[in-house]
Each structure stands twice: as structure tokens, then as C-alpha cells.
C-alpha positions as CSV (number, residue, x, y, z in Angstrom):
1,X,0.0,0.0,0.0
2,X,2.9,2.3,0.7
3,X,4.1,1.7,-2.9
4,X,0.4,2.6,-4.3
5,X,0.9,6.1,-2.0
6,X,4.1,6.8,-3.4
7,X,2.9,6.3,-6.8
8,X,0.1,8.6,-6.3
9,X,2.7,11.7,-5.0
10,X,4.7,11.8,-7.5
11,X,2.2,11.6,-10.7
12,X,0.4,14.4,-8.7
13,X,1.8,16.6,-11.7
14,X,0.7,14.6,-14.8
15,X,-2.7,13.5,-13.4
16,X,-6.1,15.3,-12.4
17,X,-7.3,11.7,-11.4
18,X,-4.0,11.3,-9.3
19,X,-4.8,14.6,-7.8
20,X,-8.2,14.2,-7.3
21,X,-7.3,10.9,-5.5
22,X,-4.5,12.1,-3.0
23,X,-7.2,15.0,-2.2
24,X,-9.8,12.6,-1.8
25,X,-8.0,10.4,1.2
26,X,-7.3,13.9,2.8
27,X,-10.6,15.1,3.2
28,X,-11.9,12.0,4.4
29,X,-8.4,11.9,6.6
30,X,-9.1,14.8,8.4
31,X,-13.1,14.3,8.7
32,X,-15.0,11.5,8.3
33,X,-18.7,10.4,7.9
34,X,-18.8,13.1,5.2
35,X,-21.5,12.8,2.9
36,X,-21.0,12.3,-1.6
37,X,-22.7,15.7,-2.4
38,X,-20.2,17.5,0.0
39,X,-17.3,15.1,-1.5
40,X,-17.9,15.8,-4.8
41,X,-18.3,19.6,-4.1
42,X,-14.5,19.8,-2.9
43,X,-13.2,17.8,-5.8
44,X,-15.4,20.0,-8.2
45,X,-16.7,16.6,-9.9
46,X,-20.0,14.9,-10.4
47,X,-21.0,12.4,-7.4
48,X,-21.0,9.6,-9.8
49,X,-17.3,10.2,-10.5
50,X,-17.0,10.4,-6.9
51,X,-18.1,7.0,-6.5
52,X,-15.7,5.9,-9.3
53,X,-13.1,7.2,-7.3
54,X,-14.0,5.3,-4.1
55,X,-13.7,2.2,-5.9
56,X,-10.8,3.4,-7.0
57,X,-9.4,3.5,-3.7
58,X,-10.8,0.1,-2.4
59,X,-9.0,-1.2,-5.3
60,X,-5.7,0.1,-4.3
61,X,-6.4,-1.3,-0.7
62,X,-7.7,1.9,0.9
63,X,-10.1,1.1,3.2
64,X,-13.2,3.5,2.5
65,X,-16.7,2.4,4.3
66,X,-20.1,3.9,4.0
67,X,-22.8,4.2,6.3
68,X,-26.3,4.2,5.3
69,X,-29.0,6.7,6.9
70,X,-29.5,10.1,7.4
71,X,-26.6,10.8,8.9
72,X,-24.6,8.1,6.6
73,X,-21.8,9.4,4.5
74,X,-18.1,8.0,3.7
75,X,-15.0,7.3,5.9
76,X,-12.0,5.8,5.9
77,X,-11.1,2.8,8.2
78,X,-10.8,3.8,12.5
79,X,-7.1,4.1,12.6
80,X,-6.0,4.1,9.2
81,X,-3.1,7.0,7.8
82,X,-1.5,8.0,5.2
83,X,2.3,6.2,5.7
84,X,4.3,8.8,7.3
85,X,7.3,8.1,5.4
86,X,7.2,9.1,2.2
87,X,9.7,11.7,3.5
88,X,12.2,11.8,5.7
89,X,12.7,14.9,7.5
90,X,15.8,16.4,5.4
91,X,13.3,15.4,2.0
92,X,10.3,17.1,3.2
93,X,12.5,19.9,3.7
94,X,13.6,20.3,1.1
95,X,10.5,19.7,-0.9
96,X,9.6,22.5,1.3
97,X,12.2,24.6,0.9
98,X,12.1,24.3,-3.2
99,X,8.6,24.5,-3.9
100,X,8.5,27.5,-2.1
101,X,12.0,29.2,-4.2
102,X,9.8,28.2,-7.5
103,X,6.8,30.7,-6.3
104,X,10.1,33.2,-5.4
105,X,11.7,32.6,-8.6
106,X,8.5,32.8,-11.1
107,X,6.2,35.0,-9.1
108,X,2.5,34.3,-10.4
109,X,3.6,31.8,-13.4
110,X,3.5,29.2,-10.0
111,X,2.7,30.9,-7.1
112,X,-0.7,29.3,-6.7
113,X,0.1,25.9,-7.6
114,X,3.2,26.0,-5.6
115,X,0.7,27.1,-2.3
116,X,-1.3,24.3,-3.3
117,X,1.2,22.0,-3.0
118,X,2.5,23.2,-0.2
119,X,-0.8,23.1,1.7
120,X,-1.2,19.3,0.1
121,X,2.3,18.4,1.6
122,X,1.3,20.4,5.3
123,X,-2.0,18.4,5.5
124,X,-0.2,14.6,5.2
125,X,3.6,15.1,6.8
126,X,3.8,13.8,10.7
127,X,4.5,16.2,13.5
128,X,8.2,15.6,13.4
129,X,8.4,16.5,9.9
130,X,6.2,19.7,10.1
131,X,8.5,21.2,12.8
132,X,11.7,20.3,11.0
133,X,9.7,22.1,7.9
134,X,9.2,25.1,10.3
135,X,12.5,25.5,11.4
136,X,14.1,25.8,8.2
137,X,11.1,28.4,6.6
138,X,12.3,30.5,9.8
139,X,15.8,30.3,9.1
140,X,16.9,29.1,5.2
141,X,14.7,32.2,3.3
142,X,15.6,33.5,0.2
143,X,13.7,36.4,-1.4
144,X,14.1,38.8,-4.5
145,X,15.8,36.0,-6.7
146,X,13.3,37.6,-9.4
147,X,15.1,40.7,-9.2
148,X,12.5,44.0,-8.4
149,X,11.6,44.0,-12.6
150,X,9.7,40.9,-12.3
151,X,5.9,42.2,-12.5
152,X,7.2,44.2,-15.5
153,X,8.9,41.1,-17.0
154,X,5.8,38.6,-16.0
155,X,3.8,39.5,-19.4
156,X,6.6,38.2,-21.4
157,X,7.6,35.3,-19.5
158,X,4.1,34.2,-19.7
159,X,4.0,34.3,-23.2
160,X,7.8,32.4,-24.0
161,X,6.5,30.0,-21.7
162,X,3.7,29.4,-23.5
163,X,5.6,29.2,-26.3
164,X,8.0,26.4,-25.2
165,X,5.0,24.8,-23.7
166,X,3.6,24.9,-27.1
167,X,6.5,24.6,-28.9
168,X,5.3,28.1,-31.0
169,X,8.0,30.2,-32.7
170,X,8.2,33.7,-31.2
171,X,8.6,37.2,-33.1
172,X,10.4,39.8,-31.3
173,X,12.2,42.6,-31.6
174,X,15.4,42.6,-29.4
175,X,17.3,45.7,-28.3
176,X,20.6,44.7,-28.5
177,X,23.4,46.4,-26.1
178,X,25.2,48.2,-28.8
179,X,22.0,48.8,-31.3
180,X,20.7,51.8,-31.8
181,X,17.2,50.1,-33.1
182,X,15.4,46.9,-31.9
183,X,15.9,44.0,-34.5
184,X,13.1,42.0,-35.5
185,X,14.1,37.7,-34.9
186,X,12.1,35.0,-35.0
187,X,12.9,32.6,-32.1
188,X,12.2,28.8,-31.2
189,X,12.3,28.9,-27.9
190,X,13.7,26.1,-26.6
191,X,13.7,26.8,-22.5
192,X,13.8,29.9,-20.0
193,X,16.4,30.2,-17.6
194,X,17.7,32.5,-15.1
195,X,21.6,33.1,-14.8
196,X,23.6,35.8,-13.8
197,X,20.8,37.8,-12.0
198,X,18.8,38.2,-15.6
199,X,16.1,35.6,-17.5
200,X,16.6,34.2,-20.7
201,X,15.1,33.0,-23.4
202,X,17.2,30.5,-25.4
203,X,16.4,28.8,-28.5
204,X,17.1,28.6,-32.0
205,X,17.5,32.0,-34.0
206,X,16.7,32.1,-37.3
207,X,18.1,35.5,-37.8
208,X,21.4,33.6,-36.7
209,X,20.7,30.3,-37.8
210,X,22.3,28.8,-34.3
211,X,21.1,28.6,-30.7
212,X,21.2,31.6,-28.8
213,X,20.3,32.9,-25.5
214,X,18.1,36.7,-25.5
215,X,18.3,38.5,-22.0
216,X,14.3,39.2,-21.1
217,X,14.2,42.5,-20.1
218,X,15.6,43.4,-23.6
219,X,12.3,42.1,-25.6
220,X,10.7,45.0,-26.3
221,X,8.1,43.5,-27.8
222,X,6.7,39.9,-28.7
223,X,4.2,37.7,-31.0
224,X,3.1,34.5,-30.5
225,X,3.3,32.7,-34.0
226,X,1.6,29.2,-35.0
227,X,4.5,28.4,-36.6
228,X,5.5,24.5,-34.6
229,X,9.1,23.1,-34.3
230,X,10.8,20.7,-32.9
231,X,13.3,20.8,-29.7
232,X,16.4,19.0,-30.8
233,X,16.8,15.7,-28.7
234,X,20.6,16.8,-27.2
235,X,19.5,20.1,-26.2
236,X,19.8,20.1,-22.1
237,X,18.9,23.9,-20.6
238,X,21.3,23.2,-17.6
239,X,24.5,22.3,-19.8
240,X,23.8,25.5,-21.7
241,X,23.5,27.4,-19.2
242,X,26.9,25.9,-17.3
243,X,29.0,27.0,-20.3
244,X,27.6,30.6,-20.9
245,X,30.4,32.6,-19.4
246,X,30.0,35.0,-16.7
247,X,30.0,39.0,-18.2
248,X,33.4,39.7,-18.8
249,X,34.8,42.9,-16.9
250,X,37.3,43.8,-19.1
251,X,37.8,47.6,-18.4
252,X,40.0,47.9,-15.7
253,X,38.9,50.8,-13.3
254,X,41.0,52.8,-11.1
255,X,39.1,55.6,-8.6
256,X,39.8,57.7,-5.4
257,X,37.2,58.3,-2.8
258,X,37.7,61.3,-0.5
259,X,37.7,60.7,3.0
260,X,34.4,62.0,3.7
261,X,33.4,59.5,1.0
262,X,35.1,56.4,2.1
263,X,31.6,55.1,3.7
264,X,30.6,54.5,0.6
265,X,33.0,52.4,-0.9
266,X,33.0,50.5,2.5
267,X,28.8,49.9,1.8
268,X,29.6,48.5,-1.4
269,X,33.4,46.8,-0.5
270,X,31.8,43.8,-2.4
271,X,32.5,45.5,-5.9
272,X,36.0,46.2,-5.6
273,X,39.4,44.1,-6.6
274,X,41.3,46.3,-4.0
275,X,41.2,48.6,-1.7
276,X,44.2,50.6,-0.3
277,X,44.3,53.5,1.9
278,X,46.1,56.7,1.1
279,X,48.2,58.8,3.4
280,X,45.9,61.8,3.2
281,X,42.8,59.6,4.3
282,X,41.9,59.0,0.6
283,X,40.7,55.4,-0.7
284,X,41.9,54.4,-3.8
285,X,39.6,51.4,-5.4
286,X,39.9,48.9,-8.6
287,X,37.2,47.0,-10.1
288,X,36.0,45.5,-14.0
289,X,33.5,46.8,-15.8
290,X,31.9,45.3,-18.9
291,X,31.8,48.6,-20.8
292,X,32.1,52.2,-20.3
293,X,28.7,53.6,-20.2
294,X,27.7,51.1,-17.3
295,X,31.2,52.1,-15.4
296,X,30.5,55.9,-15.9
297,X,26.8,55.4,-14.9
298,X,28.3,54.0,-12.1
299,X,30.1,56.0,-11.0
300,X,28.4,59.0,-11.0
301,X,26.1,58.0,-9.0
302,X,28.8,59.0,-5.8
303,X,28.7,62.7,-6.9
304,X,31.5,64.4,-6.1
305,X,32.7,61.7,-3.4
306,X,35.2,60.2,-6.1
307,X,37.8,60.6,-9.4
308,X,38.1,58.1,-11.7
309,X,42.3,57.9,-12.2
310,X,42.1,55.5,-14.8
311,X,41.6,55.2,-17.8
312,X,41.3,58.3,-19.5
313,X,38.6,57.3,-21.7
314,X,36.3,57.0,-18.7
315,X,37.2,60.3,-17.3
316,X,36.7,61.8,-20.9
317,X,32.8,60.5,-20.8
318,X,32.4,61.5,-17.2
319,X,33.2,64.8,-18.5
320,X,31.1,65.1,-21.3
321,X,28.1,64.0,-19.1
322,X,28.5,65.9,-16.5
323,X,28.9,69.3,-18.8
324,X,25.6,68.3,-20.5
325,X,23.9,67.9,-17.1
326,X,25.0,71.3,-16.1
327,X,23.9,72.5,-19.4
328,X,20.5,70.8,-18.7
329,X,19.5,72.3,-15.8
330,X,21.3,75.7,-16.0
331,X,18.2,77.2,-17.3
């Protein structure tokens, strides 16, 4: 019988029957004597597929039992549970502990199924369990994986999900980093993915004619096409993923924070390659940059608090921008 249970939790996701079933045992778990019409209510089915189910269950060796009358209705054998170890304590955890970093990670794409399951996991795990489960949502928490633009991204991730679900070539037009215009591609999108603190779409390009991965935020817009195809059979997200590189920081940056500044760079000590005190009081920082505009956007954002040293390029933009700012708002 414990085999039949375990069966049942882990096609939860590819069957409503399966579902249906697991919910079925719980509700009469937690209250019996309750009669079809209320049964049937919960499970939002007919009562005669409610009775289908119950012989369902007395054919897997569940032991359901009417009672006749009035005040009749169905229950499952005095004494009988649900085995309590389908988990151990470290599993249920970290069942736990990832369903609830999918509702983190995709926001309202999951967030209701993933409470669901959550509540269906709560309702069957013995005492023991629960606490360990406790424990760990006190202490093990991780939040804003999705970044703050998620609710603006959600639309589009909706729709490339549908689109891998449906395996539905995409149009878009993608603002590339050094593009002054957004390019129209058609995409087969093969998976999303999150890496680097940014979602992607990957998939094949047709622009391109090879796989390649799109950063999310950059789709300014999208179209769902009816256009099928086919997800080649050696494609695996994860291995993709592992050999995209991280961003390469290739400008070297050299800057001094004044004294009265040097909080600042202590707030954000996580950035820097070094950091080496001066004589005067001065801090004098290092860190890579992938290109110039995103170093000089940067860094102005310290005010007067610090001078680039090097390179001269840097200083050069940081000078242009800050004469046009004072042109901007000198009328």
C-alpha cells in the first residue's frame, strides 16, 4: 500500500485523477462520515465520479466504508493514515524549501500551484516533519531571486512560456546592447532560464541560424506565432546554461574616494578588486566593468565623493556628461 501512496505523490503533476485521488484520502483523513454531495463539491466533480473514485481507492487497498441513513456518508477505516514516510525529515525539507524558491523565482507563473502544493504536503507530513519544515522556513529564506523587474517582465515570460509549452515560434524585436534600433528575430524557444541575476530565453535563431540565449528585459516586444518546431533531442537547458560565461569585466577601473566618501565604498566593499588606503585619508579602489557607459553610470552616481584615475577614456565620458547635465539644468 505504501508503494500505491508513493505512486500517487509523485504523478500528482501529470494527473487530475491522481490529484483528485491524494485529495480525496485527505478530506476524508481529516473528517469523516462526510457525505457524496459535499465530496464531490471539494473535488469540483460529479458524485457519480466520486463513487468511481472510491472504488478506486478500495481497489488500491484503501479502506473506505459507507454508512447508510441520514446521517450516513463515507470514511475511511478507524485508525487508518496516510504512511508517514514518504519523506524523511531532510526530504520534506527540502520539498519545502524548493517548492516554495519556485513561487520566489516565477512570481504568479507558479505561485498558486506552488501554495497548493505546499498546503497538500502540510495536511499529510507527521509532527516531526512539520517542525523540521518550520524550522528551516524561519531560518533558510531566500527572497528577491526575481530581481525588483519581475511584474514588469511577468507578461513576457508568460507568453515564451507558453511558447516552449507549445513549442510556438516567437517574433520579437530585441534591443541589443550596442544597437541603436530593436531587430526583429524570429525565435524557437527552446527553455527559460535565469543566470547571472537576468532571464533568458534560449532557443534557436533564425536570424542567426544557431542557438542563442536573448536576455528578457531586452524584448521590447513579442508575438506568438503558430509556426511549430521541434526541440532538438541533445539540447539540455542546464548544460547551456553551465558553459555561458559570466560577463566579462574587461575595463580595468581605477578611482579615489575622499575621506568624507570612504563610507561608501565600505557599503559597497563587495564590488572592488582592492582597496588601499592613502596617506591623506583618501581610498583608492579597482574593479571591472563590462563597458564604459555602465562604469560611468556607475560612478556618477557617488557625486562628487570620487575621481576616476584611470583610464582616461572614462574620465573623458564623465566629463562630457557631467557638462551636459550642467547645461540641462542651468536654465
Amino acid at each position: 500500500m505504501t508503494g500505491i501512496v508513493m505512486f500517487l505523490f509523485y504523478t500528482t503533476a501529470m494527473s487530475h485523477t491522481a490529484t483528485r485521488l491524494i485529495t480525496l484520502i485527505m478530506l476524508l483523513q481529516r473528517q469523516p462520515n462526510q457525505r457524496a454531495a459535499s465530496l464531490a463539491a471539494e473535488l469540483d466533480v460529479s458524485e457519480r465520479t466520486l463513487h468511481r473514485y472510491i472504488g478506486m481507492l478500495e481497489e488500491m487497498g484503501i479502506p473506505v466504508y459507507s454508512e447508510r441513513g441520514r446521517n450516513g456518508g463515507f470514511s475511511l477505516a478507524r485508525g487508518y493514515r496516510m504512511p508517514p514516510l514518504v519523506f524523511t525529515p531532510e526530504e520534506a525539507t527540502a520539498v519545502h524549501l524548493g517548492t516554495s524558491l519556485v513561487s520566489e523565482v516565477w512570481g504568479k507563473l507558479y505561485e498558486e500551484a506552488a501554495h497548493g502544493a505546499l498546503a497538500k504536503l502540510d495536511n499529510v507530513l507527521p509532527e516531526e516533519q512539520q517542525q523540521e519544515i518550520a524550522w528551516a522556513s524561519r531560518t533558510l529564506v531566500a527572497t528577491n531571486i526575481g530581481r525588483t523587474e519581475q511584474v514588469i517582465l511577468m507578461p513576457l515570460l508568460e507568453k515564451l512560456r507558453q511558447a516552449t509549452r507549445q513549442r510556438r515560434r516567437v517574433r520579437m524585436w530585441y534591443q541589443g546592447k550596442n544597437q541603436p534600433n530593436p531587430v526583429e528575430r524570429e525565435l524557437d524557444v527552446y527553455a527559460l532560464g535565469h543566470n547571472w541575476g537576468w532571464w533568458y530565453a534560449i532557443g534557436h535563431c533564425h536570424l542567426r541560424n544557431a542557438t542563442r540565449s536573448f536576455r528578457v528585459d531586452r524584448i521590447n516586444k513579442l508575438i506568438l506565432l503558430d509556426d511549430p518546431f521541434d526541440i532538438p533531442p541533445d539540447f539540455a537547458i542546464r548544460d547551456y546554461l553551465a558553459k555561458k560565461p559570466a560577463p566579462h569585466l574587461d575595463i580595468q577601473i581605477k578611482m579615489r574616494f575622499q575621506p568624507e566618501g570612504i563610507f561608501l565604498a565600505e557599503y559597497g566593499r563587495s564590488y572592488w578588486q582592492s582597496m588601499e588606503t592613502e596617506t591623506d585619508g583618501s581610498l583608492t579602489v579597482t574593479f571591472g566593468a563590462q563597458d564604459m557607459n555602465y562604469a560611468a553610470s556607475t560612478i556618477m552616481s557617488y557625486g562628487p565623493l570620487v575621481e576616476v584615475l584611470e583610464p582616461k577614456e572614462l574620465r573623458q565620458i564623465l566629463h562630457e556628461w557631467a557638462a551636459g547635465i550642467v547645461a540641462q539644468y542651468s536654465q
